[in-house]
N, C-alpha and C positions, 0 to 999 in steps of 0.2 A: 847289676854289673854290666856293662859294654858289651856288647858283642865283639867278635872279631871280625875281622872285613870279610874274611872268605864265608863267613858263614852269613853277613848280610848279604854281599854277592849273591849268594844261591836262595834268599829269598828274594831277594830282587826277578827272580825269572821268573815266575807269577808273570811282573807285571811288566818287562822287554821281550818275552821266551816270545811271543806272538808276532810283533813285529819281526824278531829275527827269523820265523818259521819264515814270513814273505817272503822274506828277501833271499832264504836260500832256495824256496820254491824256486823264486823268480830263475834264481841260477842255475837251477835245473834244468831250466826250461831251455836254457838257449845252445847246447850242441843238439838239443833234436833241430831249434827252427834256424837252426845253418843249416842243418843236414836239408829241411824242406827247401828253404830257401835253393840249394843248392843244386836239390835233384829239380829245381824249376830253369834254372841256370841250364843245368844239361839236356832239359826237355825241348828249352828254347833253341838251346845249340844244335837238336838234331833236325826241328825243324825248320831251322835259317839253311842247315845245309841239303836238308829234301828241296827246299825250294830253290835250291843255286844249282844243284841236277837238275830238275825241273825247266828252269830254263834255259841250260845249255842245253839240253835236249830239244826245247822247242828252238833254238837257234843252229842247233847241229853241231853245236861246237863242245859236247861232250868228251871227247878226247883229244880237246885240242891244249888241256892243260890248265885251261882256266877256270874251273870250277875249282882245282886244288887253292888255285891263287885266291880265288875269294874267299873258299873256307878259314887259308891260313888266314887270311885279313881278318875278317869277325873275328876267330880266335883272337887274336893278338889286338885284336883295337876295342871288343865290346866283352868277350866272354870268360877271357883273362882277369880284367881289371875289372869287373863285375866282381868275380869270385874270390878277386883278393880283397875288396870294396867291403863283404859279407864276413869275412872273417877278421878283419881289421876292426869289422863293427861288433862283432861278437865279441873280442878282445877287451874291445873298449867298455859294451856295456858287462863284463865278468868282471875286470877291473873295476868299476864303477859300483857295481852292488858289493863286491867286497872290501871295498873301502867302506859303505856303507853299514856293512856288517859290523866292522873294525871299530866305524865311530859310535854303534850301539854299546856295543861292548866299554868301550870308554867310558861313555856317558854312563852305563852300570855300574864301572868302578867308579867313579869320581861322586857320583850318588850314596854308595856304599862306605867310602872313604868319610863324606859329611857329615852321614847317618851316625857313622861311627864314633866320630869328633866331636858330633851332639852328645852320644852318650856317653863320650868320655868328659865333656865338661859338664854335664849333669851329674855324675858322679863326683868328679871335685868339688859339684858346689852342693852337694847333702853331704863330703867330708868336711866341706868348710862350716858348714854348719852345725854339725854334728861335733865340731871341735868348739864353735863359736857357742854353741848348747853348754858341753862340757865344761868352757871356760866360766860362763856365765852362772853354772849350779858351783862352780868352787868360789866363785866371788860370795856368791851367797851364800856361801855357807864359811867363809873364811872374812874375818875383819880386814879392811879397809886401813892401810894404815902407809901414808904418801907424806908426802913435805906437804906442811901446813900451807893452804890458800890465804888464808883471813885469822892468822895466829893473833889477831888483837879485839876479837868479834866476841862480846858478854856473850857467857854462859846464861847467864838467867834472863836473858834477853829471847831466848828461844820457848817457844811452847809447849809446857809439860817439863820444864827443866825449875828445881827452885834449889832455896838454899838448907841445909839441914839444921844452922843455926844461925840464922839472921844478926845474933848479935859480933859473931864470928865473922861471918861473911863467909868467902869462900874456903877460908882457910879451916871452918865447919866442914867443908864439902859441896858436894851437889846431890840432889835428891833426882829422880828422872822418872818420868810415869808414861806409858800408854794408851790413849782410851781409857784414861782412870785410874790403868794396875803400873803398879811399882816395876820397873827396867831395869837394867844396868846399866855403862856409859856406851860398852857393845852394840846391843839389844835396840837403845835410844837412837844409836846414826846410822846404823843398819837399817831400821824401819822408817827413818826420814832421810833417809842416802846422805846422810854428813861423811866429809871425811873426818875420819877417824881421827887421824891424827890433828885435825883443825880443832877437834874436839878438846882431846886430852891436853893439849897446848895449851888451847885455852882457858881450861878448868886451873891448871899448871899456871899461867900466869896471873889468873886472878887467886892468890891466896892456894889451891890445893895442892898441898905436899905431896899427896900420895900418888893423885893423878901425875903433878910432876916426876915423879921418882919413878914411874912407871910408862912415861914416856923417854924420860931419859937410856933405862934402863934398856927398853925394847930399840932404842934409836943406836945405841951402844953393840947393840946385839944385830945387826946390819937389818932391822926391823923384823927382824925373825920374833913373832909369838911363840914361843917354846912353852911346851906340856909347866915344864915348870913355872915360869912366867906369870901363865894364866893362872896357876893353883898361888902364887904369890900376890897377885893383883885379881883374886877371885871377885869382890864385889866392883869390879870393872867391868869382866868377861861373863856376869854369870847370867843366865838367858831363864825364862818363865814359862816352859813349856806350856804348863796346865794352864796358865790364864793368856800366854798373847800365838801359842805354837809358834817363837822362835824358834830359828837355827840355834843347835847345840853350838859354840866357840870350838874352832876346832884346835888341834894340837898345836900348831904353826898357820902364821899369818905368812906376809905375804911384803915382798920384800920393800924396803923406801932406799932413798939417796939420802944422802948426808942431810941432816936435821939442823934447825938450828938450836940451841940449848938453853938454857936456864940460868949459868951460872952459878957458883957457889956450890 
């Protein structure tokens, strides 16, 4: 039976939980190295501005207002845009691994979704088969009985098929053997795949009344083999367990279209 998605999802982390651990490592990692980054920013700032004292001092010009001017200047031209530079970048790469994170997760559903869709067409095709099985055990074990292919094709022309009285012809009957043992007309095209009705047709047009009158009858009956039928047209339907382990005939055959008849 299929799984469900969310329950392949969550075997699926086995085998993405790893990568995704990277990536949110990685994401971890970046408010501390702004923070480092940062306090180097402010290490540099204090020492741009020891050294802007420094030489006003050597020049005497400490309180003449321009060491504030050149502090404000680095400020605003190197140590500003440095530190917005570092956080702009940090933005960029948090955005970046969580996008990345986003497309793992994707990728796990869309994995999970196929995974899924595999097992749910593997199960439609063990029900198709498992019907295509079931269909196949009622064919075999139910008579064959279609609009005739070859309604003009000798009966005794076939192997293991003769007449009951030769001098009669058909209108004697047909005798039917397999491997030797005595069949029915059933039992005979079931075990050599005739259709059924190509059969009885043709038993029916060369001289056999009974055959005729029992394909008439079933042809009448929208090709339904009815319990009764079979017990009316028994030396038709009746199968040899003990010598060939045929299929028993079962109650009801299996449906035909309109037949062509006999007349009279």
């Amino acid at each position: 039976m299929a799984r469900s998605t969310s329950d392949i999802f969550k075997e699926l982390d086995a085998f993405f939980s790893p990568s995704a651990k990277i990536i949110k490592q990685q994401k971890a990692l970046i408010p501390g190295q702004i923070a480092t980054a940062t306090a180097g920013l402010e290490t540099r700032k204090e020492n741009e501005f020891r050294d802007i004292t420094s030489r006003a001092n050597a020049r005497n010009m400490v309180y003449s207002g321009m060491p504030i001017e050149e502090e404000t200047r680095y400020t605003g031209e190197q140590f500003l845009p440095a530190l917005a530079g570092l956080k702009s970048a940090g933005q960029e790469q948090t955005l970046s691994l969580a996008e990345s994170l986003a497309g793992l997760r994707r990728e796990q559903g869309l994995m999970a979704q196929g995974l899924r869709q595999g097992e749910l067409d593997r199960d439609a095709a063990e029900r198709q088969a498992r019907r295509a099985a079931a269909a196949a055990a009622r064919a075999a074990a139910n008579p064959t009985f279609a609009t005739p292919t070859q309604p003009d094709q000798g009966v005794v022309d076939l192997p293991g098929v003769g007449l009951k009285n030769k001098k009669l012809g058909g209108q004697g009957g047909f005798s039917f053997n397999i491997a030797g043992n005595p069949a029915s007309a059933f039992s005979y095209a079931q075990k050599n795949q005739i259709n059924l009705a190509d059969l009885l047709y043709s038993m029916g047009a060369q001289g056999d009344k009974y055959a005729a009158d029992a394909y008439k009858i079933i042809a009448s009956n929208n090709g339904q083999v009815t319990p009764q039928i079979r017990q009316k047209f028994s030396s038709l339907f009746w199968t040899p367990q003990a010598q060939g382990g045929f299929n028993t005939a079962p109650s009801t055959g299996t449906l035909m279209p309109s037949l062509p008849g006999f007349g009279g």
